[in-house]
C-alpha positions in Angstrom: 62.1 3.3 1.7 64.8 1.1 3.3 64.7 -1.6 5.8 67.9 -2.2 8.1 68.4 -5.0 10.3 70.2 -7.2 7.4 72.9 -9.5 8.6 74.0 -10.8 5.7 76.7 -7.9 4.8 77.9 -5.6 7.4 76.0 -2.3 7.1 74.1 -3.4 4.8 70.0 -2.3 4.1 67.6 -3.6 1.8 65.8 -1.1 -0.7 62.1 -1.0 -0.8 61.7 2.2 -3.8 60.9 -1.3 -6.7 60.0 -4.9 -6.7 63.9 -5.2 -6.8 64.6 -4.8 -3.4 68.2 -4.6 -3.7 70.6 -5.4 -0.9 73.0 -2.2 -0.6 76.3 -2.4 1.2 77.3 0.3 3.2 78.4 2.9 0.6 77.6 0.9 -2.3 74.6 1.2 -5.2 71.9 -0.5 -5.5 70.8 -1.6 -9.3 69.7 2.0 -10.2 73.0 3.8 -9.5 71.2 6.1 -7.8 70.6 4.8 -4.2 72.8 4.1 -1.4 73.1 3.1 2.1 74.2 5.8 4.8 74.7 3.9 8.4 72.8 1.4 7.5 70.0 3.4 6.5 68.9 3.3 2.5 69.0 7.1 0.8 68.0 8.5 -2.4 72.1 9.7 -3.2 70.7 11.2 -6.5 68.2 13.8 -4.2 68.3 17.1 -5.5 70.7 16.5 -8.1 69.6 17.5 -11.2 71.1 16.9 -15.0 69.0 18.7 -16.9 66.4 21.4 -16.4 64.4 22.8 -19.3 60.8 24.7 -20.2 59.8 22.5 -22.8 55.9 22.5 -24.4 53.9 20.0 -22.4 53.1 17.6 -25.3 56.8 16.9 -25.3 56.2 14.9 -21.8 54.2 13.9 -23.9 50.8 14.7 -22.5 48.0 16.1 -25.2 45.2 16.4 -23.0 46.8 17.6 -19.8 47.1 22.0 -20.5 47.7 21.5 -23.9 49.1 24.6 -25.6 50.9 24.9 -22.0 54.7 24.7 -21.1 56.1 22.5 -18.0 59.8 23.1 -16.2 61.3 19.6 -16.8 63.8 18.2 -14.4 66.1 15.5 -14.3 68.5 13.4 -12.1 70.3 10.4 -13.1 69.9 6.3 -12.7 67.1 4.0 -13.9 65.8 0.8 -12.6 65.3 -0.8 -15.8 68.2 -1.8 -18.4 66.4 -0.9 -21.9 69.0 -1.0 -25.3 67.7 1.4 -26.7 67.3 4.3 -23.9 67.4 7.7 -25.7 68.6 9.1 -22.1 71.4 6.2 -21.5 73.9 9.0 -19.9 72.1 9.6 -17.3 70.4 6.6 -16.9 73.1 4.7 -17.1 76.1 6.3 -17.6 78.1 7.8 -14.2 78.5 11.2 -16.6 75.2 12.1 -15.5 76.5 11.8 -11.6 79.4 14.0 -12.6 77.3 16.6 -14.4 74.6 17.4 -11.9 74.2 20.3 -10.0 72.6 20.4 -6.4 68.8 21.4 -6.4 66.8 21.8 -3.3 63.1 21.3 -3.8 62.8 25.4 -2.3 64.4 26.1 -5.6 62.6 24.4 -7.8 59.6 25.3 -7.5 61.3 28.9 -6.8 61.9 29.0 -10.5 59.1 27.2 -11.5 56.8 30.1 -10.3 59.6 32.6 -12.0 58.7 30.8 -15.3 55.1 31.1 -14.7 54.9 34.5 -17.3 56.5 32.1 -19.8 53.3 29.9 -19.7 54.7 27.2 -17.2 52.1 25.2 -15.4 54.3 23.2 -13.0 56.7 21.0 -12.6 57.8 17.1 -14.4 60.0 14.7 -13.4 61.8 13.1 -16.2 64.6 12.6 -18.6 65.8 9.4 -16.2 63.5 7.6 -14.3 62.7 9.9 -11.4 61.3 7.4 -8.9 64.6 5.9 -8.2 65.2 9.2 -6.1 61.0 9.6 -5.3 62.2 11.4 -1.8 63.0 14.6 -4.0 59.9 14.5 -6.3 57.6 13.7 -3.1 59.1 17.1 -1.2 58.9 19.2 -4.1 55.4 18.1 -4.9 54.6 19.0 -1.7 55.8 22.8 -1.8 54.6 22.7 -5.3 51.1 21.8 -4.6 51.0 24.9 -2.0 52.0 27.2 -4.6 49.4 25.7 -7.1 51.3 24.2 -8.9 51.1 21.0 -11.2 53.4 18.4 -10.8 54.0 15.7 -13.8 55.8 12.3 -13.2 57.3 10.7 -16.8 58.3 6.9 -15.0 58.6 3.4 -16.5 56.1 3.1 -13.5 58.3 -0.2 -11.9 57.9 1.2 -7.8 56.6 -0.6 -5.4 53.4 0.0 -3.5 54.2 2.4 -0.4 56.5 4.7 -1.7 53.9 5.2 -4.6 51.4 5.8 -2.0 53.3 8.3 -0.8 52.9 9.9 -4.6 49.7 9.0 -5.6 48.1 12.2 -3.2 51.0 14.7 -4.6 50.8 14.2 -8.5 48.6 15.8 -10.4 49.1 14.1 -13.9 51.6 10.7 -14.9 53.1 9.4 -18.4 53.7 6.0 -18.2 55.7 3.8 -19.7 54.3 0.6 -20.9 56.7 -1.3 -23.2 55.3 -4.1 -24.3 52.0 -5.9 -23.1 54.2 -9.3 -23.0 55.9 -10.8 -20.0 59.1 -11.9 -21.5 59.5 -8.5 -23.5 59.9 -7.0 -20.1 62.0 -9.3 -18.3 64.2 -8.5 -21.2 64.3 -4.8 -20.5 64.8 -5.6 -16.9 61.2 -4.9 -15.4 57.8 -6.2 -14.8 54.9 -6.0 -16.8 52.5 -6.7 -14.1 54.6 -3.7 -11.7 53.7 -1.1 -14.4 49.8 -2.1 -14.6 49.3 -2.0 -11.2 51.0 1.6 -11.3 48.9 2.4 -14.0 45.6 1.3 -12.1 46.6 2.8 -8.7 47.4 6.8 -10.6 44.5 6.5 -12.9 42.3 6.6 -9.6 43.4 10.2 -8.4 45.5 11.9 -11.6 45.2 12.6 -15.2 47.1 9.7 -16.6 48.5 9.1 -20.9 50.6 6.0 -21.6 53.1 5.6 -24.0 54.5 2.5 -26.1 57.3 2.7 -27.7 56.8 0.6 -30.9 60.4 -1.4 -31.1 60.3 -3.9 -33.8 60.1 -7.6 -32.5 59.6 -6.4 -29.2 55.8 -4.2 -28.8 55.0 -4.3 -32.4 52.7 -7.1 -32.2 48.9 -6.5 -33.4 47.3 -9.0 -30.7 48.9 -7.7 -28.1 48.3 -4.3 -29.0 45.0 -5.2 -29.3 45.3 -6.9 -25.2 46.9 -3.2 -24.3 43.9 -1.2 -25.7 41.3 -3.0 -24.2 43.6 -3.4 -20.8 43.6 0.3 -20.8 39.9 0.9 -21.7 38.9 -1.2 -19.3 40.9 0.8 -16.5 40.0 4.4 -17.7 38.9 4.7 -21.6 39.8 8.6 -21.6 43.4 7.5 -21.2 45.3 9.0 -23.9 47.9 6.3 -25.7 50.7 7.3 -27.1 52.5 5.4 -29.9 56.1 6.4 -30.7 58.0 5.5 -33.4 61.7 3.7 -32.0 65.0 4.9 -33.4 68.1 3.3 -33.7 69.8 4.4 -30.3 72.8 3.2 -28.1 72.8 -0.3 -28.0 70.3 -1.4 -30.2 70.4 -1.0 -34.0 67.1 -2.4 -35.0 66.3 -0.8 -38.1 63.8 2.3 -37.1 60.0 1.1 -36.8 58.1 1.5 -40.4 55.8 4.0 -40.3 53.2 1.5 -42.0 53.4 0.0 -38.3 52.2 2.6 -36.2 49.6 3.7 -38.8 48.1 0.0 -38.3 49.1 -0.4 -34.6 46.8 3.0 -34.0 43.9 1.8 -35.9 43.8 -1.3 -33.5 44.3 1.3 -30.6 41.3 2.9 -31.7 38.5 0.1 -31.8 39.3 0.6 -27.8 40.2 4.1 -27.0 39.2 7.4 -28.6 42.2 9.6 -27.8 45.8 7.6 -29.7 48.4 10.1 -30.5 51.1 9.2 -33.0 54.9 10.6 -32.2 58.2 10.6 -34.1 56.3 9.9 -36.8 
């Protein structure tokens, strides 16, 4: 997604992937470290370039009513569009050691070994680890291959991309974890992102894909019982077969919060479940 015709720097093209819209010199980033502009044309620079690549169990996406018992190939770039403390991924999310560690992937290959690793229980293919949608170009062509070969294809995102690239997704993906950090504004202005951004991507997926959401409880930040009262009902009233999963937060990179009492996500999930039958507790 890129618009060029900017005058306002020399080469310069504005980024249409989130509601950021970032303003990329010729050569230069945009906010997600992972896009770029190419004669004054906006490209995914992170396409094909994967920093990690594992068969992990599917409930480690984590989806537990999408094949459970099942195992997924898990693939991952680098950059993110958001700017959480406590990111368990910050290397590649952040860090330019992830840019320096990947290896070139075309999307032929992926789903090459993808279908190798089908006697090992794999059903598909998930984006994750970062936040794939910065570089949606490579998880929209490999879908695409992947969907002839019938196979699934998962998107993990923090669900902040604007409307016409997620178009472009919404036909492709066959089942989504979302993000949804807090069900407060300010919380996510804080985290760099947009509460009402993620909804709507929740909304729009849940009307063609198997869709789970997951909160991660952070104290002081989405450990509130009204709102997670707000959330469950939200979610209910978009799809009440949406599973929601509660994690417990950790201690990690730049945040040292003390980890999230367990006492919290027992009564957290109790709201959860005056709304929606299906709440799954992790790191518990």
């Amino acid at each position: 997604m890129a618009m060029t015709g900017e005058t306002n720097m020399k080469g310069a093209a504005r980024c249409g992937v989130c509601w950021r819209h970032c303003l990329i010199p010729e050569g230069g980033l945009g906010y997600c470290r992972a896009r770029t502009t190419n004669n004054g044309v906006v490209l995914a620079e992170n396409y094909g370039k994967l920093t990690s690549l594992a068969l992990d169990p599917i409930e480690k996406k984590p989806l537990s009513r999408f094949y459970p018992g099942s195992y997924i190939l898990s693939a991952g770039s680098y950059g993110c569009n958001m700017s959480c403390p406590f990111c368990q991924n910050f290397e590649i999310a952040h860090d330019a050691r992830g840019k320096r560690r990947s290896a070139n992937v075309s999307p032929e290959e992926l789903v090459e070994r993808a279908l190798f690793l089908r006697y090992r229980g794999n059903v598909g293919i998930a984006f994750t680890y970062n936040e794939p949608l910065v570089g949606y170009e490579f998880v929209r062509d490999t879908a695409v291959l992947a969907r002839l070969e019938g196979l699934e294809t998962v998107v993990v995102t923090n669900g902040q991309i604007a409307a016409e690239p997620l178009d472009e997704l919404l036909p492709l993906i066959t089942a989504w974890n979302i993000d949804l950090k807090s069900f407060n504004n300010d919380a996510y202005k804080k985290l760099g992102g947009r509460l009402d951004v993620t909804l709507r991507t929740i909304e729009r997926a849940a009307e063609t894909a198997h869709v789970e959401v997951t909160t991660l409880v952070v104290p002081g930040l989405s450990d509130n019982e009204e709102e997670m009262e707000r959330e469950a009902a939200y979610l209910a009233s978009v799809n009440r077969d949406i599973v929601l999963h509660l994690s417990r937060y950790f201690p990690c990179w730049q945040y040292d919060v003390p980890a999230t009492p367990r006492e919290t996500l027992y009564r957290l999930c109790d709201i959860a479940k005056k709304y929606l039958p299906y709440v799954v507790l992790g790191n518990i």
